[in-house]
Each structure stands twice: as C-alpha cells, then as structure tokens.
C-alpha positions in Angstrom: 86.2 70.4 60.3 84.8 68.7 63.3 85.5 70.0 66.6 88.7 68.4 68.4 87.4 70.4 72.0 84.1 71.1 72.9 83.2 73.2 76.5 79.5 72.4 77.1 78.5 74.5 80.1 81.5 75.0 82.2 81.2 76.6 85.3 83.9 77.4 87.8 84.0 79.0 90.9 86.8 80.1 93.4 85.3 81.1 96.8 83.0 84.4 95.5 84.9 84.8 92.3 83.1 83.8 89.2 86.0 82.5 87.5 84.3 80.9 84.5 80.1 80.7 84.1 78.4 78.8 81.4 81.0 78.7 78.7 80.0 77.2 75.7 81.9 76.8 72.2 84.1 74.7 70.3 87.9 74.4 68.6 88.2 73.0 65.2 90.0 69.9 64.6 93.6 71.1 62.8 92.9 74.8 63.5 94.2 77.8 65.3 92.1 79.1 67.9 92.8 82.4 69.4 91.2 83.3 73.0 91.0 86.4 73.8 89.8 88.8 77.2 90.5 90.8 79.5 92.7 90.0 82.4 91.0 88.0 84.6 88.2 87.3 82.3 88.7 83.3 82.2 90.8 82.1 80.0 93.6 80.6 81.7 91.3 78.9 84.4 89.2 77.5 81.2 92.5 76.2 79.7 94.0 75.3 83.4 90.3 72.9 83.2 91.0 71.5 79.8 94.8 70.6 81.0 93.5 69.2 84.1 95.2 71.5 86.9 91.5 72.6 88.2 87.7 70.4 88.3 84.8 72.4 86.9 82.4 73.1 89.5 79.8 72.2 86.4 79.6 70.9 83.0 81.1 68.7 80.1 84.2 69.0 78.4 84.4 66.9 74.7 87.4 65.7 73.1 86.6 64.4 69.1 82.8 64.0 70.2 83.5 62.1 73.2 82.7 63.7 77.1 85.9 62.9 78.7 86.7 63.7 83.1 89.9 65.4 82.9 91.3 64.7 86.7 95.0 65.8 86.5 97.5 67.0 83.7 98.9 63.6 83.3 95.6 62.4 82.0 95.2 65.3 79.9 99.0 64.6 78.6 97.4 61.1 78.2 94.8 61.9 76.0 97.1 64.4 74.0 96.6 67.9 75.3 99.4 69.6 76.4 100.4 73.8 77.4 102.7 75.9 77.3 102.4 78.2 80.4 103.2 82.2 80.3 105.6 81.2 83.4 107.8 78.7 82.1 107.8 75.3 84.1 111.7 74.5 83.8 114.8 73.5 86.3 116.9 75.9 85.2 120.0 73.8 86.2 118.9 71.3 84.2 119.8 71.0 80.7 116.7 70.6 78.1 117.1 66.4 77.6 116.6 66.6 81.7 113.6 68.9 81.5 112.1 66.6 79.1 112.5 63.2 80.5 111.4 65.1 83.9 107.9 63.0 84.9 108.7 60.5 82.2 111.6 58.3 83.5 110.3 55.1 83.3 112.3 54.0 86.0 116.1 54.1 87.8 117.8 52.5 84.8 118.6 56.4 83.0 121.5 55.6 81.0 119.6 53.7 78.2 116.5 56.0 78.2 118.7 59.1 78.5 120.3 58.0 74.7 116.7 57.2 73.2 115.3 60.3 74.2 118.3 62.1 73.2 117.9 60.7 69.6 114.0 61.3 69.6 114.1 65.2 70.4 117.4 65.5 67.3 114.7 64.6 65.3 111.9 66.4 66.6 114.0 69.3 66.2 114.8 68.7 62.9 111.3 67.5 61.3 109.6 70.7 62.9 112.7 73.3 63.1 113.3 73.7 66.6 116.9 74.7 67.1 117.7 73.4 70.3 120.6 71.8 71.7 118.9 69.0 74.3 122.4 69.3 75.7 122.4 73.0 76.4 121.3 74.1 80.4 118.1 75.8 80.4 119.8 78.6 82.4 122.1 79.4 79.5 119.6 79.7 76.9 117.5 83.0 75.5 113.7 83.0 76.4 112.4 82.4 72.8 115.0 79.4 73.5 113.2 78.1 76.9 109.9 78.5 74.8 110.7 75.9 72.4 112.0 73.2 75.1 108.3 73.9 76.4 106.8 72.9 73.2 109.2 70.5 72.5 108.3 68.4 75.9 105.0 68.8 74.6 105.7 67.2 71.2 108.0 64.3 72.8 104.6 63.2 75.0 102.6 63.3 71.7 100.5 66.4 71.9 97.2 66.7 69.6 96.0 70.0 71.3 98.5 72.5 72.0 98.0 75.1 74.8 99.8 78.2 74.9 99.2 80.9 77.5 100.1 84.6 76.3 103.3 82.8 74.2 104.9 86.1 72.7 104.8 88.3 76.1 108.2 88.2 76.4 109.5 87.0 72.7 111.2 89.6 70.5 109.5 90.3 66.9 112.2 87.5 65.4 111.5 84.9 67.6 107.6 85.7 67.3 108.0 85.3 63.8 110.0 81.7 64.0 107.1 80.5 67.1 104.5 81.5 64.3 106.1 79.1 61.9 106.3 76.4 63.7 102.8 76.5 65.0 102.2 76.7 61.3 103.7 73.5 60.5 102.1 72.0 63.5 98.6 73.3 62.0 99.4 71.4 58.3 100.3 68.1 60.1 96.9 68.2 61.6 97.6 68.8 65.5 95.2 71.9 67.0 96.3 75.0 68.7 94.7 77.2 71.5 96.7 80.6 71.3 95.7 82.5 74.3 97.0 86.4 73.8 96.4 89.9 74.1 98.1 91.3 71.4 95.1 91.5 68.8 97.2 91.9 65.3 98.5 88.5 66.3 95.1 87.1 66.4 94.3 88.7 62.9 98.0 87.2 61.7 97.6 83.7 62.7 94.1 82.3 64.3 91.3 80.7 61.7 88.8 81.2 64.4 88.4 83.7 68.1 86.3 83.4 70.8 86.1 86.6 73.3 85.2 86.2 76.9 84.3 89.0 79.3 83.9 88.6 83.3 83.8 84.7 83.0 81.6 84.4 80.0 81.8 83.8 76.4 80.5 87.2 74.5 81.6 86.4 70.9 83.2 83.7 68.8 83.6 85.0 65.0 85.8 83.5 62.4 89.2 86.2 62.3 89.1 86.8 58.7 85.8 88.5 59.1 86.4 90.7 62.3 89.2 93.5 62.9 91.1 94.5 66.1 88.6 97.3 66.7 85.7 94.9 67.2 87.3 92.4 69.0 88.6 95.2 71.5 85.1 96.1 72.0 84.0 92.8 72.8 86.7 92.5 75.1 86.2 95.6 77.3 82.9 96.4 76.6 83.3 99.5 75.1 85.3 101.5 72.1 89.3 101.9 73.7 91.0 105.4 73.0 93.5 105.1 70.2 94.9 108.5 71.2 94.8 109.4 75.0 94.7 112.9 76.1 98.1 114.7 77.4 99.3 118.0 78.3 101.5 119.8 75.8 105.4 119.2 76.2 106.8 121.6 78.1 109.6 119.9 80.2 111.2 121.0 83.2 114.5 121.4 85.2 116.5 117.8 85.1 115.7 115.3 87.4 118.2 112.8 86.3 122.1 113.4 84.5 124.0 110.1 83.4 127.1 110.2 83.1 129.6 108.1 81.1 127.4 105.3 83.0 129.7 101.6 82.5 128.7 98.3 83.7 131.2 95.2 83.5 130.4 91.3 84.3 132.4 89.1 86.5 134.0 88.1 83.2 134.6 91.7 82.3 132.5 91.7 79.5 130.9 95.3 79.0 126.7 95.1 79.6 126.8 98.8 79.6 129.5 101.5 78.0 129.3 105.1 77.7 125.6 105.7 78.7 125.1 109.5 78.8 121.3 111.1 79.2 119.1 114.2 80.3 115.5 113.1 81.9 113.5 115.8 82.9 110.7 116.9 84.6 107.1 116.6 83.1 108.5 114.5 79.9 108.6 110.6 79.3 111.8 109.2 77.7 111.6 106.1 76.6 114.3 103.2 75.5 113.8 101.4 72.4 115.4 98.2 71.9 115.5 94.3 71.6 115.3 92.8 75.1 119.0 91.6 76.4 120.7 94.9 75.0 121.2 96.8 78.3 117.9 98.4 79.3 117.7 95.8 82.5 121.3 96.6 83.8 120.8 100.2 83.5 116.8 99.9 85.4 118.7 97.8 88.0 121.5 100.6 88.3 118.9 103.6 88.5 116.8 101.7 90.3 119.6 100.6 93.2 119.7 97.0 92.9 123.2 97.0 91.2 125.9 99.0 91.7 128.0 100.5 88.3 131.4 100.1 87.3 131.7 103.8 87.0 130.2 106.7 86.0 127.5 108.9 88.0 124.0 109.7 88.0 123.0 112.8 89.6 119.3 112.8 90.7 117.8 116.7 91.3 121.3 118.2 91.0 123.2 115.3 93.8 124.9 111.8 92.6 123.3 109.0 93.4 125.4 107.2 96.5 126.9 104.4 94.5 130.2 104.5 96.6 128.2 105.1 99.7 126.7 101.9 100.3 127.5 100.2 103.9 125.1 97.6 103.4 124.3 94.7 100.4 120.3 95.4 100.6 119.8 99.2 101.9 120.8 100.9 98.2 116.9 100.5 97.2 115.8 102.1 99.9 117.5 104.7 100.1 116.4 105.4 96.4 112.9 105.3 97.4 113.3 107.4 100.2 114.8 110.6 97.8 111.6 109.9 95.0 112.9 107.0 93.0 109.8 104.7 92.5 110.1 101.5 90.4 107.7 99.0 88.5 110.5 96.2 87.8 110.3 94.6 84.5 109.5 91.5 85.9 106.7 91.5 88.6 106.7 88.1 89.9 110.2 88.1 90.1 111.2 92.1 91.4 107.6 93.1 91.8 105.2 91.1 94.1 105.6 88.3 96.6 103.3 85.8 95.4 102.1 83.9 98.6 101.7 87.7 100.2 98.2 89.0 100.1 97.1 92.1 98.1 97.6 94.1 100.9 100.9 93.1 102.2 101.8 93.6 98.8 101.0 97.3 98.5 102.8 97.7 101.5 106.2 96.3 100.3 109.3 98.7 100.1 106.6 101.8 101.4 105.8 99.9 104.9 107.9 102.9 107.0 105.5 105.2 105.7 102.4 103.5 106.8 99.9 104.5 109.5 100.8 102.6 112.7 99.7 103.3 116.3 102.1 102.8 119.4 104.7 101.9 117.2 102.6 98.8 115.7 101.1 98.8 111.6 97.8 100.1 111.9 96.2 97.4 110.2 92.7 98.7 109.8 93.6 102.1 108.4 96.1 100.0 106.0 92.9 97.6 105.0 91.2 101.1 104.2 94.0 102.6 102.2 94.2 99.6 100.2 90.7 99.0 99.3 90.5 102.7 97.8 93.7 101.9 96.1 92.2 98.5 94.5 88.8 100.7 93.6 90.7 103.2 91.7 93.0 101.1 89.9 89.9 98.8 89.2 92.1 95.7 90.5 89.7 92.6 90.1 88.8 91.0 92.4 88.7 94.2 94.6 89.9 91.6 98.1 92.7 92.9 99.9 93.5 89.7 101.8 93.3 87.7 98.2 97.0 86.2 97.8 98.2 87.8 94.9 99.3 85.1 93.3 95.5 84.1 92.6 95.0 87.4 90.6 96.2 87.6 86.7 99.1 88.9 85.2 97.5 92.1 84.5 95.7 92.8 87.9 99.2 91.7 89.4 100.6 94.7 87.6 98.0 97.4 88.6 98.7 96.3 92.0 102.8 97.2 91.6 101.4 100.5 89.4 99.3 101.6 92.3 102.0 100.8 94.9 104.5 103.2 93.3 102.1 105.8 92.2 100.9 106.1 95.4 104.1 106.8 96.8 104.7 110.7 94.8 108.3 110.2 93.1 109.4 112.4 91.6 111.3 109.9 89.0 109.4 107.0 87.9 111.4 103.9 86.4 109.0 101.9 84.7 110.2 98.4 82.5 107.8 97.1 80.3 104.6 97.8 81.8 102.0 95.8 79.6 103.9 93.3 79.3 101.3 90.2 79.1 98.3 92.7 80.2 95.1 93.3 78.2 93.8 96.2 76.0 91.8 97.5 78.4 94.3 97.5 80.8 97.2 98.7 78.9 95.0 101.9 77.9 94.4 102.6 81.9 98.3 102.0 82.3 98.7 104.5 79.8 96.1 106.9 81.6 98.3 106.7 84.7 102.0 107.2 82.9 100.8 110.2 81.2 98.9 111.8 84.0 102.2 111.4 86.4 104.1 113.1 83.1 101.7 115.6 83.1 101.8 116.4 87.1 105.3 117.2 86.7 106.9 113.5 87.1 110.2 112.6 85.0 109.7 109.1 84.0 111.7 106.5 82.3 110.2 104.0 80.4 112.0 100.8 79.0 109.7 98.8 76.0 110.0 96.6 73.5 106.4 97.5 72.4 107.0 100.3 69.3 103.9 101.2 69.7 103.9 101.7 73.2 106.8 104.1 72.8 104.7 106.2 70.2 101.9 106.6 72.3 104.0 107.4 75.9 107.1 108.9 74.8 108.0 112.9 74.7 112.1 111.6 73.5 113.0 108.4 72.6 116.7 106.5 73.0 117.7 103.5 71.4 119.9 100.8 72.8 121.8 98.6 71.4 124.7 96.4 72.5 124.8 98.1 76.3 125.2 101.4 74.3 122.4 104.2 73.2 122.8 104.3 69.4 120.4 106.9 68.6 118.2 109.9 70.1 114.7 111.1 68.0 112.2 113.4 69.4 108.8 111.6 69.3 107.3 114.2 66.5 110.6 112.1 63.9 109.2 108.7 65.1 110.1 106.4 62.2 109.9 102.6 62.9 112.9 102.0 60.0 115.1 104.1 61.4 114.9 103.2 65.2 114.7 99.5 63.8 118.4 100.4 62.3 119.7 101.7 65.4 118.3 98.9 67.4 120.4 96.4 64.7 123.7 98.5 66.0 123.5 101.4 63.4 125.1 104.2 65.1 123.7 107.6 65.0 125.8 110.2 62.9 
C-alpha cells in the first residue's frame, strides 16, 4: 500500500520546548496506524500539524505523494483529514444535527439544510452502525455516545484520514469494543486511521503498523504483528517498566473512614447511591470496581465534600463528617482538606486544574492558606522554590513553573494534581481514576506514589475502571453496581469473572 501521510522532517518548537524534532515516517493508505509515547513525547502536536491547528517550524508534510501547506483545520477538513480530540469539541446544549452542521451552514436559510443533513447522518448511521439519534442533545447522551457524533461530523465532511487522540480514555470495555468495529469498517472501505493511545494491548488488537516517539523524536516504527507490549514499552520509556512494584506487607491499621447506610437521591428522586456501607483503614488501598456511571463519582463527590448526601454518615478518624454543618455553598471542601482529606478528582481539567493558571498557581490551589507568605502577602519566591522541587520529583515535563498548565499533556497535568495533594500529608487519599489517558511510564510512577503513601500509613480510596489497575494497587476490592456495592473480595480472590458478574448487578450471597 502506498502511503496516504508522509512527515518528511518536521520540526516544531514552542518557546524552549522541543515539541517535535526531525520526525520522519509514513501511514499506509487504508491502514491503522497506532502512535504511541510518552506523555509529552509529540504526538498530539504532530497530529495538531497534520489537522492544521499548529505550522511546523520545519519540514514537509505529504498527502498520496503530494507536499501539501496545511494552514488551518478547514483546509485540512478540505483535503479530507479530520480528528477526533481526547476533549470533545461539542455544545453540549446543542443536539448532535446542531453540532454537525456547526461551521457548515452554508448560509441563513437553515430550514432546508437542517432536513438534508438530517437525512444524510440517518444514513451514515446506518451504512457504518452508529446509533445515534441526530435529534438527541449532546448533554443527554453517554460519552461513548458524544464519541460517535465526533466521528460522525467527521464522516458528514468526507474524512479520508481519521485522527483520534487517546479515543478509549474514558470508553467502557463495550463501547471500546463497538469504536473498534467501526473503525474496522472504516479500514475495509479504504479510509486511514491514526489511533493515538497509551493502552498498548489496544495497539496489538487493532493497528497494522506503530510508530514510537520519545522526547520529540521518532525511536521505532515496526509492523504490530511482529512486536509485543514489552518492546514497545521499552521504546517508549527507555527502559524495561516494572510489572510488579514493590510494597510493604498488608498489615492495616485503626479505621480512618466508616460509611454508613450512605443514600444519595436526584432532584427527580431517583436513587444514584443506596445503602453504601464500608471500612477504609489505615495503611491499606480499597479500591472500587465498576463500569463508569454506576455511583463511584457521587460517592468521590460526597467523601470528597463537593455534594452533600441524602442521609447516612461517614465518620472520618472516629468523628462524622459535618454534612448538616454546612453554613456556606463552597466552604464543605475545605474544611475536608483541612482535617486530611486530599483529592485527585476524576476529571482534572474539570475538578483538578485551572487551565489558563500557571504550573505554580496550580500547585497552590485549595492548599494556598498553608503557603509561606511574609507580612501577610504569598511569598512568591519561596512558592517558585517549593514548586520547582515538586516538578523535579514528580519529573513534570517541561520542569517551568510559570508554564500555563494548559500547555502541558494530559499526563504531566496529572502529576501536577498528584504532587499537589501528596504534598499536602492526608491522612485519607481519594483518588478517581488516576491514569486515566496517562502513559506507561507514567502510570508506573503513579503507582510508585499510591503505594508508597499506603505504605506510610495513608488510607486511600481508589475509584478505576482499569482491572488491572485494581490488581496491581488494591489491598480490598468493592464493586459497584447500580449506586450500590454488590460484592467485597480481598485482592489475594481477584478473579476478573467474578467481579465482571458483580459489576453486571450480580449481588454477592
């Protein structure tokens, strides 16, 4: 097959950062291409060049043989290349036909162009199995849901190349399955797809070719039948990644957190979260199992003080949590935080980080009372120290604490919310998905940090749909299902059958 993208010598460069540096290979015509790297290693700002969001600084970008200047997305849409971001670009108020035609009126006259484009995407839908209702609002659909109106937009503006950036981050294992089939049937009707993830089996289920890139550059490009997870992982990182990190033996200690008969009920009274009962103690990880929507966010957000229960208690080191005691709508948080409740939110850009904040501001947020000042004022200099240690030590890249955090990737992002609350000593640590969208390298010094806090004596709580992730963290495991825990295993009776029936709703006996 000849190549439908070629990157001949592509440089790009942000200030001092070294985003991309001499890049050079190719994508098959009618293939799957996996890219794969650490965070910050140049993949999205490679694809963000191809889709025409950035210039290179240097070098020549092909399409079927031909060098093409890519100035802006709508002349990549133009020439047929279209992406599917990790952050969804949707109006969530508007429903999917409005998403779609979004860009692509064609002038004030809707009424006509509304019904054509209305009859185009039933048919798209149908010929490649997308059930979506271009009636439905974005804002009441699931997330695997919002993913297909982003591919479907891509397909209604006639999409050759398909671009999608970390596309199963937040997808459950069904609606990975169902995205794999249609970029299946996208692959035998002859279109081209750039799959950009972290999670390496997925490479090995789906790509025909990889390409590895480290620190800007290209360090390997191998065809996936004839390389394994363990090679491509040390190609990423640049060295062999522990498949079994150390940890002290379990030996718990006094509880740290009691839930009791824990209820949570909508504004419609539907229950989110009945009969939730649990021990968490010190020195031990419990983790919750379970298909996202099921209750672990509600109970986080509860634990956590950004939402208040129906009823029930929680008693942290012996004394209820003040649910009833609240004489302000924002000051719950804090006043979690200040007895030893630390948080990393599920969702970082949303809970997590402000993104137009720098670095340092952001290590700041939520702890800023505790921070050196002098006559009263933020001792700015002594903060610039403290963070710069913190970004050396949790190896944030680039290590610039007046970079706006925005600018850094998904996984640096999320060392930057780790070190903020591991800095801060709790002596309970919620923690909701935390390599979510983050590379292998990353995700095994995540897992350095969880288990060293577990070991110093921390009780920590860990929500993940990641099976695996729960095998390797967690001392107990509960499953959830429905806004109620289903089942209870110690780690050592870790069977992925059994917790995959109590995540379906089988009750425990």
């Amino acid at each position: 097959m000849h190549a439908a993208v070629e990157f001949r010598h592509i440089s790009k460069h942000f200030g001092h950062v070294k985003a991309n540096a001499d890049v050079n290979f190719s994508i098959a015509k009618g293939s799957i291409h996996g890219l794969v790297g650490e965070n910050g290693a140049g993949k999205s700002t490679l694809m963000s060049i191809l889709y025409g969001y950035y210039r290179a600084d240097g070098g020549d970008i092909l399409l079927d043989g031909q060098v093409r200047a890519i100035r802006n997305s709508q002349e990549a849409i133009g020439l047929g290349i279209g992406m599917v971001h990790q952050h969804f670009m949707l109006v969530e108020n508007f429903t999917v036909l409005d998403n779609v035609m979004l860009g692509t009126e064609g002038g004030f006259q809707l009424a006509g162009q509304r019904a054509a484009t209305e009859a185009k995407l039933r048919e798209i839908c149908q010929r490649y199995r997308l059930d979506v209702d271009p009636l439905a609002k974005i804002e009441d659909l699931s997330v695997g849901a919002q993913q297909r109106v982003e591919i479907l937009k891509q397909i209604y503006r006639s999409a050759n190349i398909l671009i999608l950036d970390e596309p199963t981050a937040v997808l459950t294992a069904q609606e990975t399955t169902s995205l794999f089939a249609i970029l299946r049937l996208f692959k035998e009707q002859g279109k081209t797809i750039v799959l950009i993830t972290h999670k390496l089996q997925e490479i090995l289920d789906i790509t025909d070719n990889v390409t590895v890139m480290r620190g800007g550059r290209v360090v390997g490009a191998v065809a996936t039948a004839g390389t394994s997870k363990e090679a491509l992982a040390n190609m990423m990182v640049g060295r062999p990644i522990q498949s079994q990190l150390p940890r002290a033996p379990y030996r718990p200690g006094a509880t740290v957190l009691d839930v009791k008969d824990l209820q949570l009920a909508d504004a419609q009274q539907v229950k989110l979260l009945a009969d939730i009962n649990f021990q968490l103690r010190a020195g031990e990880i419990v983790a919750i199992a379970g298909v996202s929507g099921n209750g672990q966010s509600e109970l986080m957000e509860i634990l956590s003080g950004m939402r208040l229960p129906s009823s029930g208690t929680a008693s942290f080191l012996g004394k209820d949590l003040p649910f009833g005691k609240r004489s302000d709508a924002d000051g719950l948080p804090r006043v979690f935080r200040d007895l030893g409740i630390a948080h990393i939110p599920e969702d970082r850009l949303r809970d997590g980080v402000v993104k137009n904040f720098s670095v340092m501001h952001n290590t700041m947020l939520g702890y800023q009372d505790r921070l050196n000042k002098r006559w009263g004022m933020f001792d700015f200099k002594a903060i610039a120290a403290r963070c710069a240690e913190l970004l050396k030590t949790f190896d944030v890249r680039p290590a610039n604490p007046d970079l706006r955090i925005g600018l850094l990737s998904g996984g640096n992002q999320q060392k930057v919310v780790i070190a903020r609350e591991v800095l801060a000593k709790p002596t309970l640590m919620l923690v909701g998905q935390p390599t979510r969208g983050v590379d292998i390298g990353t995700i095994e010094s995540i897992h350095t940090q969880l288990l060293a806090l577990r070991d110093a004596g921390v009780a920590i709580l860990l929500v993940s749909v990641e099976l695996e992730e729960v095998r390797a963290l967690a001392d107990r495991i509960l499953v959830m299902c429905g806004g109620r825990i289903t089942g209870e295993l110690p780690i050592d009776q870790f069977d992925t059958t059994r917790i995959g029936l109590l995540m379906g709703g089988e009750h425990k006996s």
